[in-house]
C-alpha positions as CSV (number, residue, x, y, z in Angstrom):
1,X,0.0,0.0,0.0
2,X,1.2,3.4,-0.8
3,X,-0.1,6.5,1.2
4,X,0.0,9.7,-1.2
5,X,1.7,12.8,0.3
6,X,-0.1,16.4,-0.8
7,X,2.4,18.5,-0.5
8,X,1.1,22.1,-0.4
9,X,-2.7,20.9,-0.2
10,X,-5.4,22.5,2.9
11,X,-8.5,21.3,3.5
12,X,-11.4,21.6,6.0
13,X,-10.7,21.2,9.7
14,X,-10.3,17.6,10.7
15,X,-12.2,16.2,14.0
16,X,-10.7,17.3,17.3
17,X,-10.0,14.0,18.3
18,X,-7.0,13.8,15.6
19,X,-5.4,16.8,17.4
20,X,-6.3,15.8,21.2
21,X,-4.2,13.0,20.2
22,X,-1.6,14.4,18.6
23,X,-1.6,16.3,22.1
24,X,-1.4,13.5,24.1
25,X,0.9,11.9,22.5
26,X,4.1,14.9,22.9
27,X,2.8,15.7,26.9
28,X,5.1,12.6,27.7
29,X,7.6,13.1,25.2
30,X,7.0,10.0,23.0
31,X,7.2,9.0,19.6
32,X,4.5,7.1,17.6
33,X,6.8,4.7,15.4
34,X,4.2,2.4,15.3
35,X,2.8,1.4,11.5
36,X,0.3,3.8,9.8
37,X,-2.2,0.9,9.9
38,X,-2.7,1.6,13.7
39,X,-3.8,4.9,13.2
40,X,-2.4,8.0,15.0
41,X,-4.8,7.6,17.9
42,X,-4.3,3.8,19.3
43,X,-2.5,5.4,22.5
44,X,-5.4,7.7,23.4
45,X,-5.0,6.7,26.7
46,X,-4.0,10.0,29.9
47,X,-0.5,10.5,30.7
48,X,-0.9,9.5,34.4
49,X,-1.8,6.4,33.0
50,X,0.9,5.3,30.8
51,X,4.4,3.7,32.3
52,X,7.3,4.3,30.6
53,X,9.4,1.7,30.8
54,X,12.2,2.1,27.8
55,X,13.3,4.8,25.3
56,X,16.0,4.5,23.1
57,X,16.9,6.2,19.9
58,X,14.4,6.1,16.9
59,X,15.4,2.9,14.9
60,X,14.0,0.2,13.5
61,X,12.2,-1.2,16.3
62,X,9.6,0.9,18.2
63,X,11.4,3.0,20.7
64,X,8.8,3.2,23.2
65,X,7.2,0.2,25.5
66,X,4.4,0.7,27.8
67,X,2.0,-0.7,30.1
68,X,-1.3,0.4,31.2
69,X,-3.3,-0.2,34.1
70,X,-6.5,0.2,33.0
71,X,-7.8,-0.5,29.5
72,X,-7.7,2.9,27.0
73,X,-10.6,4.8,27.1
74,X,-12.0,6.1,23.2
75,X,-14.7,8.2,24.8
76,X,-12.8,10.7,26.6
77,X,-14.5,14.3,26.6
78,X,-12.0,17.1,26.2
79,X,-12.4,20.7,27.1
80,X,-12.0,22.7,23.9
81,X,-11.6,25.7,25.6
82,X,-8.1,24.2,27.2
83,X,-7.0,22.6,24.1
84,X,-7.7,25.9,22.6
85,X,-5.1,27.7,24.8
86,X,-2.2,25.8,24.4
87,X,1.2,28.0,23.9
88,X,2.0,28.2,20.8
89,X,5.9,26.7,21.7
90,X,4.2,24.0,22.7
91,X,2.6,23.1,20.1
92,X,5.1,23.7,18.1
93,X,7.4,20.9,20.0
94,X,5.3,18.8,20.0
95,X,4.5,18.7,16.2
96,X,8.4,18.3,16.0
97,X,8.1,15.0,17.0
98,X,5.5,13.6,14.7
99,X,7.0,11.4,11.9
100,X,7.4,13.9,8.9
101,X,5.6,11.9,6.7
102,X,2.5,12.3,8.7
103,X,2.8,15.9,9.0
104,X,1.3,16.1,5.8
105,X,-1.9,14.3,6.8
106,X,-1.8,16.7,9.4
107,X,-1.7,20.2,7.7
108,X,-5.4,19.9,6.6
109,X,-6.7,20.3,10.4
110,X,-6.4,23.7,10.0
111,X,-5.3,26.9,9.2
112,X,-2.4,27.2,11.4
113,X,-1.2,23.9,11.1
114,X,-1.2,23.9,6.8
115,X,1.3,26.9,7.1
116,X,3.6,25.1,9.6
117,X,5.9,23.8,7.2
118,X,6.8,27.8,7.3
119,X,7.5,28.3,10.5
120,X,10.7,28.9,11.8
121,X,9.6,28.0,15.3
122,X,8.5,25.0,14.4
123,X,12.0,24.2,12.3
124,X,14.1,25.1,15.2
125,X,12.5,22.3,17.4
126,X,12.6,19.8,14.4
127,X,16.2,20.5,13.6
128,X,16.5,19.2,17.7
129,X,14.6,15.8,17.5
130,X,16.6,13.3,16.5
131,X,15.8,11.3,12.8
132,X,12.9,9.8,12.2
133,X,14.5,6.2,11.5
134,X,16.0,4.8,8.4
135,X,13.8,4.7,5.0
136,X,14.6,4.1,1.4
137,X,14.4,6.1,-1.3
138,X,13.4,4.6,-4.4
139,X,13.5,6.9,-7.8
140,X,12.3,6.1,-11.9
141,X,10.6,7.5,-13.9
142,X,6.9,6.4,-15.9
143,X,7.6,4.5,-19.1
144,X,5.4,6.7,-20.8
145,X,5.7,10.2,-19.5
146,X,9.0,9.6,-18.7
147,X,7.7,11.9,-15.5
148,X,10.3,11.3,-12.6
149,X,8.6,9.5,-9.9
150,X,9.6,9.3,-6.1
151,X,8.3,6.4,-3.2
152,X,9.6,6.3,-0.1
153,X,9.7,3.3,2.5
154,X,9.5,4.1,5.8
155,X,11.6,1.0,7.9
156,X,10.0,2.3,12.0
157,X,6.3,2.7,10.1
158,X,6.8,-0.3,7.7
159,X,4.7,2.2,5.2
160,X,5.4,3.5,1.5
161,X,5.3,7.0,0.6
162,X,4.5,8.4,-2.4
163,X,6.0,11.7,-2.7
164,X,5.4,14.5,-6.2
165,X,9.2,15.2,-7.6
166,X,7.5,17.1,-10.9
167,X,9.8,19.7,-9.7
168,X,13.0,17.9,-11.2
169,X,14.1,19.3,-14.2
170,X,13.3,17.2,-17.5
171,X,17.0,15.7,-17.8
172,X,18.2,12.2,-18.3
173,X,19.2,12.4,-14.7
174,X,20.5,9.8,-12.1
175,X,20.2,9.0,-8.3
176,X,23.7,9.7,-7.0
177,X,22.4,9.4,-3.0
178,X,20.9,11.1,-0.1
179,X,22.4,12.2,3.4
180,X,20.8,14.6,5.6
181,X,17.9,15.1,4.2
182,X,18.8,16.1,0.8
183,X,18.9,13.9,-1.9
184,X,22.0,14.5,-5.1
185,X,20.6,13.9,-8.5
186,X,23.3,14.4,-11.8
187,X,22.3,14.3,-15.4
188,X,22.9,15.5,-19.1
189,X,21.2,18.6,-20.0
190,X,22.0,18.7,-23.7
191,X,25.5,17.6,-23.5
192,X,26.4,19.5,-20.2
193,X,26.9,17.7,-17.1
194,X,25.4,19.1,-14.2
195,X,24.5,17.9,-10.8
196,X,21.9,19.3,-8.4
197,X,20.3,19.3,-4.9
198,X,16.9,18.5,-3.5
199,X,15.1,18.1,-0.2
200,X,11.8,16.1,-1.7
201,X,9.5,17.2,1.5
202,X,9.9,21.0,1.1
203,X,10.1,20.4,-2.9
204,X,13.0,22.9,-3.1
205,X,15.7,22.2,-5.8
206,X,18.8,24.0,-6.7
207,X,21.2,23.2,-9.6
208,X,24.7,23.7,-9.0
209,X,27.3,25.6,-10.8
210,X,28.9,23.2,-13.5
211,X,32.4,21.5,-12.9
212,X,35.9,21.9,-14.4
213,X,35.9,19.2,-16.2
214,X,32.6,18.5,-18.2
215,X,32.5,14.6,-17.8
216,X,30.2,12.4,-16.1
217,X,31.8,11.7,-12.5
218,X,31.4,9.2,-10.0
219,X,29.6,11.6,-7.0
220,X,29.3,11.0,-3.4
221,X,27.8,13.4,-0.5
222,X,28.1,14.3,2.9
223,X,26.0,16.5,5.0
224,X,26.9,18.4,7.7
225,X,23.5,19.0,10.0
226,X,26.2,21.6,12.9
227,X,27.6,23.6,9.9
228,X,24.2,23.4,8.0
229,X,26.7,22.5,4.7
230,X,27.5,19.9,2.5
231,X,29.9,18.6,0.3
232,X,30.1,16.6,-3.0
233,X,33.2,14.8,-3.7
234,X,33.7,14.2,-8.1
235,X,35.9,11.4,-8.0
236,X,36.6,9.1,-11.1
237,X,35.0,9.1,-14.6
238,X,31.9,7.2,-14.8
239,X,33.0,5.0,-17.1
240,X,36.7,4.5,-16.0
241,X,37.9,6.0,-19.4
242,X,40.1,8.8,-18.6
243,X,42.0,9.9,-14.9
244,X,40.5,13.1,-14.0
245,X,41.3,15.3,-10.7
246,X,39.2,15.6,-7.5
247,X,36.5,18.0,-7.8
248,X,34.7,19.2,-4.2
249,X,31.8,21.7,-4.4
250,X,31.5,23.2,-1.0
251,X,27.7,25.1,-0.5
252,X,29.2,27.5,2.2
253,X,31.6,29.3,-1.0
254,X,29.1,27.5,-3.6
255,X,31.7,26.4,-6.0
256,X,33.7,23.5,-6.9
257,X,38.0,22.8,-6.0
258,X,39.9,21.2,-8.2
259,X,42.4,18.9,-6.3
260,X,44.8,16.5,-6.9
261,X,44.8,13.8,-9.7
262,X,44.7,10.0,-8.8
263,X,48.0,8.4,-8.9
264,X,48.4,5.7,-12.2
265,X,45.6,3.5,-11.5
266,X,42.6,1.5,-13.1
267,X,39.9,2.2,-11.1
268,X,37.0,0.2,-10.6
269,X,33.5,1.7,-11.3
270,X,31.2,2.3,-8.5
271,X,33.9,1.1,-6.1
272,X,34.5,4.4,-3.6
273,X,33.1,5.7,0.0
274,X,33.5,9.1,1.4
275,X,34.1,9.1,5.4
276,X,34.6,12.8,5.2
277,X,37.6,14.2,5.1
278,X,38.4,11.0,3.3
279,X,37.8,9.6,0.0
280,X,38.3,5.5,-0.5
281,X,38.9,4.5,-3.9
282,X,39.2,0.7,-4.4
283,X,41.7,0.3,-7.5
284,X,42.1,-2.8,-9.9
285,X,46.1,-2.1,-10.6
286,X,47.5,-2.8,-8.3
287,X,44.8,-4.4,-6.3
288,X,44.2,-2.5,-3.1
289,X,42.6,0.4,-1.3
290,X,43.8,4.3,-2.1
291,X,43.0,7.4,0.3
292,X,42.7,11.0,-0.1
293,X,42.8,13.4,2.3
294,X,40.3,16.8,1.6
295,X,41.9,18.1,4.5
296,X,45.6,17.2,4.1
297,X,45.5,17.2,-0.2
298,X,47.4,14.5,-0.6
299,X,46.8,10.3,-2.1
300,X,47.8,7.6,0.2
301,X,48.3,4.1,-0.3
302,X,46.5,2.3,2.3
303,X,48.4,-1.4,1.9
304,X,45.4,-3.7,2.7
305,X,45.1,-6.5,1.1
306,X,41.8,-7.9,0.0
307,X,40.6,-10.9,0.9
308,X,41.5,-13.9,-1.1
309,X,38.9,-15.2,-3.9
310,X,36.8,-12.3,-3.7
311,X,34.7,-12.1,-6.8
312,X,33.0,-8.3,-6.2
313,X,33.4,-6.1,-3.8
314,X,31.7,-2.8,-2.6
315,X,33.3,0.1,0.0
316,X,30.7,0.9,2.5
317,X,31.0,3.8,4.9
318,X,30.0,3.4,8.3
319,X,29.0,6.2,11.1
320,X,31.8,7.4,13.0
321,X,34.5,6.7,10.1
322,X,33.8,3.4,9.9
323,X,34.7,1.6,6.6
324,X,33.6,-1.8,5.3
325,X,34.0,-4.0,2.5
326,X,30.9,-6.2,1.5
327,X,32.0,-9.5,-1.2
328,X,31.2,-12.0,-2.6
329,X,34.0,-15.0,-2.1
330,X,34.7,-18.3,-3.2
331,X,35.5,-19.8,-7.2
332,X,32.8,-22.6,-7.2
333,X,28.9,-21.6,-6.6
334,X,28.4,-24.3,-4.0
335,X,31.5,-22.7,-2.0
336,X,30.1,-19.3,-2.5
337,X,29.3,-16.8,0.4
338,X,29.0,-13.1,1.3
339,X,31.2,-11.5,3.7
340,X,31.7,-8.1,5.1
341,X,34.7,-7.0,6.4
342,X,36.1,-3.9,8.5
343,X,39.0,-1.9,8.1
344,X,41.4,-1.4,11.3
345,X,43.0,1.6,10.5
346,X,45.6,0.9,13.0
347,X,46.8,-2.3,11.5
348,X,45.8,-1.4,7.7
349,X,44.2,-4.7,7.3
350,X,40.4,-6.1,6.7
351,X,39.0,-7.5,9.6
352,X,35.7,-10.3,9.2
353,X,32.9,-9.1,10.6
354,X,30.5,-11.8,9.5
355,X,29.5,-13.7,7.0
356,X,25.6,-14.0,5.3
357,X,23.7,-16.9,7.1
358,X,23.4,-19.7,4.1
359,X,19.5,-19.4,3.7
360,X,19.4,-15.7,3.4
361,X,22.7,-15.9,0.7
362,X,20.3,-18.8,-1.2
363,X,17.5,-17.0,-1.5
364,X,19.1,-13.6,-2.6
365,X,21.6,-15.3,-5.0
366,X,19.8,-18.1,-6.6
367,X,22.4,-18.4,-9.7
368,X,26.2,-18.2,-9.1
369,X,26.7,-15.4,-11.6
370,X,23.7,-13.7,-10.6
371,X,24.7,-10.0,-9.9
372,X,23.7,-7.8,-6.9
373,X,24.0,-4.3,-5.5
374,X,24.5,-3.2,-2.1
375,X,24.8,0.4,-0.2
376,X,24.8,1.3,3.1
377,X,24.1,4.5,5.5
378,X,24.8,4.6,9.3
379,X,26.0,1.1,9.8
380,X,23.3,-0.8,8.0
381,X,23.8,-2.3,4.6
382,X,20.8,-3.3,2.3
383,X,21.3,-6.1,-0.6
384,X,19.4,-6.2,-3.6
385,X,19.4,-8.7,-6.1
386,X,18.9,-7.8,-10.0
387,X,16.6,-11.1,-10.7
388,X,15.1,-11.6,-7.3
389,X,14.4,-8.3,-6.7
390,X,15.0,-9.0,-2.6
391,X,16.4,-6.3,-0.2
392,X,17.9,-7.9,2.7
393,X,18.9,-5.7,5.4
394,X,22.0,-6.1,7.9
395,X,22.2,-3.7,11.1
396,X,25.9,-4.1,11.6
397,X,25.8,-3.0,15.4
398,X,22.4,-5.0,16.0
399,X,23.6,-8.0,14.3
400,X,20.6,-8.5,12.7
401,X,19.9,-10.2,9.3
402,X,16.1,-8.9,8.0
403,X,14.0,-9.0,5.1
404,X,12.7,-5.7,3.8
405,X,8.8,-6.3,3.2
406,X,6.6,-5.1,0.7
407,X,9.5,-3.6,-1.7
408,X,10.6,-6.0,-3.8
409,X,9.1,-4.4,-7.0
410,X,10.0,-1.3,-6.2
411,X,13.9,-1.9,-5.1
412,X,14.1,-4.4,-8.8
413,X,12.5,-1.4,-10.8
414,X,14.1,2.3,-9.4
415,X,17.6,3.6,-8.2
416,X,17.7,3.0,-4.2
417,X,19.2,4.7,-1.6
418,X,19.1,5.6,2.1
419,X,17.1,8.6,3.3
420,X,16.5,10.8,6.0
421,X,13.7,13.1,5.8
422,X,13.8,16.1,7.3
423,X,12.3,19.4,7.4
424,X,15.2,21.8,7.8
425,X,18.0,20.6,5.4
426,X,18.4,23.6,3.0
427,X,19.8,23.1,-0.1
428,X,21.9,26.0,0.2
């Protein structure tokens, strides 16, 4: 099922109870991350009568568990004359914490609350709350129209998203990725090269100022929520054809750098990471792992060796620096398994981290030369398979292996990525 987002759409006032609930629900400081099928008002319950027992960050499981002493109540009269004189703050905190995908549903209550997307009160308590939880991004366009088209699975809810892009330029543009809540599209207009920046909730987009070198680049991006800035590292020609030197746009000067070129290398396509200030670059010859430094502007040889009988490989970045490799290893398909390792920093060397239970590995993989893609985003890493059409999940710091439900079609037919939705990520 996918719930349709009106962005910029008012109504008629809702019932009151939507918004008693909504009230209820912020007096104890607690998050709904429940799916949308429970509806926004299966805690109607009093405050007094709710035990919190455990909060932890917004993830994939629900962060909040609580008992009740007495069954929940549905009739409950409420004063509208106290509901009517809430501070304004208040409200605005409390709205903070609603998922932002159901922030939409909510504008059409009223007046005040259509236009809240505007207020920089209500921003200012959003940019505080932490992320809503992981989701996916998932981008095409129609076969007909060729009208880009955006859905967006939300892991905590378990709900898709459908969200307008119709404010994307007509190009034959690309997914590059998403990280703070903006999401970095490139494409061909004509036979320029650009690359520009979006934040699909507010529909803003900007397109940046072209590069040095006009030639499609492999792109990466990092957000930086303190600064309110972001980067976006050019690395390597798309198609591998020709060295080029490392291009950085920086939004707080709003132009590109020209760095360094790579040393004499065959790189391998789609085979890089960014763990800002650092730029991974997996090469093919020789066969290892080369670093560069934004903030030193120099190329370093980082003398891991890969693991033995690795068939593909991708570099992953983790939170907190963290860099991974994810491969496939072993020469005979009945041998075969996926791995992901770790790189100690200290030692220069690829750590195992674990290894793909059998039955999940089976049922991704079916054929031994079946190909697959992988990404990751804050220490989880999602598989996809190009025939299957799976998306297999791995929290690295839960441990957990998990199917992702109710996407396959979507994750076989669009470019995928992580996203964070968020309110106050500007695009400039």
């Amino acid at each position: 099922m996918v719930v349709g987002i009106g962005i910029g759409e008012s109504s008629n006032c809702w019932s009151r109870d939507l918004m008693t609930q909504l009230v209820r629900k912020g007096e104890d400081g607690s998050r709904n991350t429940t799916p949308v099928s429970r509806g926004v008002g299966s805690r109607n319950v009093s405050p007094s009568k709710q035990k919190v027992i455990k909060t932890k960050p917004r993830g994939l499981d629900e962060e909040t568990m609580a008992k009740f002493a007495k069954p929940p109540h549905t009739d409950v009269q409420m004063e509208d004359d106290i509901w009517a004189m809430l501070p304004e703050d208040l409200l605005n905190e409390i709205l903070a914490w609603v998922p932002p995908f159901m922030i939409f549903r909510l504008r059409s209550v009223c007046k005040r609350w259509n236009s809240i997307l505007l207020d920089n009160g209500f921003l200012k308590f959003h940019s505080q709350v932490p992320s809503h939880g992981p989701c996916l991004l998932t981008f095409w366009k129609n076969s007909q129209s060729q009208t880009p088209q955006c859905s967006v699975f939300s892991l905590p809810l378990k709900q898709w998203y459908r969200i307008p892009f119709t404010f994307l330029p007509q190009w034959a543009i690309w997914l590059v990725g998403s990280s703070g809540g903006l999401v970095c599209f490139s494409g061909l207009d004509g036979s320029t090269f650009k690359t520009l920046i979006c934040n699909p909730l507010t529909q803003t987009c900007r397109i940046l100022p072209t590069m040095h070198y006009n030639q499609q680049r492999q792109l990466t991006m990092v957000v930086d929520r303190k600064q309110k800035s972001f980067k976006i590292v050019a690395a390597n020609d798309l198609y591998g054809d020709r060295p080029l030197p490392i291009e950085v746009y920086d939004s707080k000067l709003n132009k590109w750098s020209v760095h360094q070129k790579m040393p004499a290398a065959n790189l391998c396509s789609s085979k890089m990471a960014f763990c800002d200030p650092r730029l991974y670059l997996e090469t093919l010859s020789p066969l290892g792992l080369m670093m560069y430094g934004l903030d030193t502007g120099y190329w370093e040889h980082i003398p891991a060796k890969f693991p033995r009988s690795l068939l593909d490989g991708y570099l992953i970045s983790g939170s907190k620096k963290r860099l991974f490799l994810v491969g496939r290893v072993g020469l005979y398909s009945t041998l075969q398994s996926m791995k992901i390792w770790e790189l100690d920093h200290v030692k220069a060397t690829w750590v195992e981290i674990t290894r793909m239970p059998s039955k999940y590995f089976r049922a991704l993989l079916r054929l031994s030369a079946e190909r697959f893609e992988c990404f990751g985003q804050n220490n989880l890493i999602l598989f996809t398979s190009w025939n299957q059409g799976k998306g297999l999940l791995y929290d690295v710091d839960k441990k957990v292996w998990s199917w992702i439900a109710g996407c396959a079609l979507q994750l076989y037919t669009s470019q995928v990525c992580f996203y964070e939705p968020r309110f106050d990520a500007s695009i400039y």
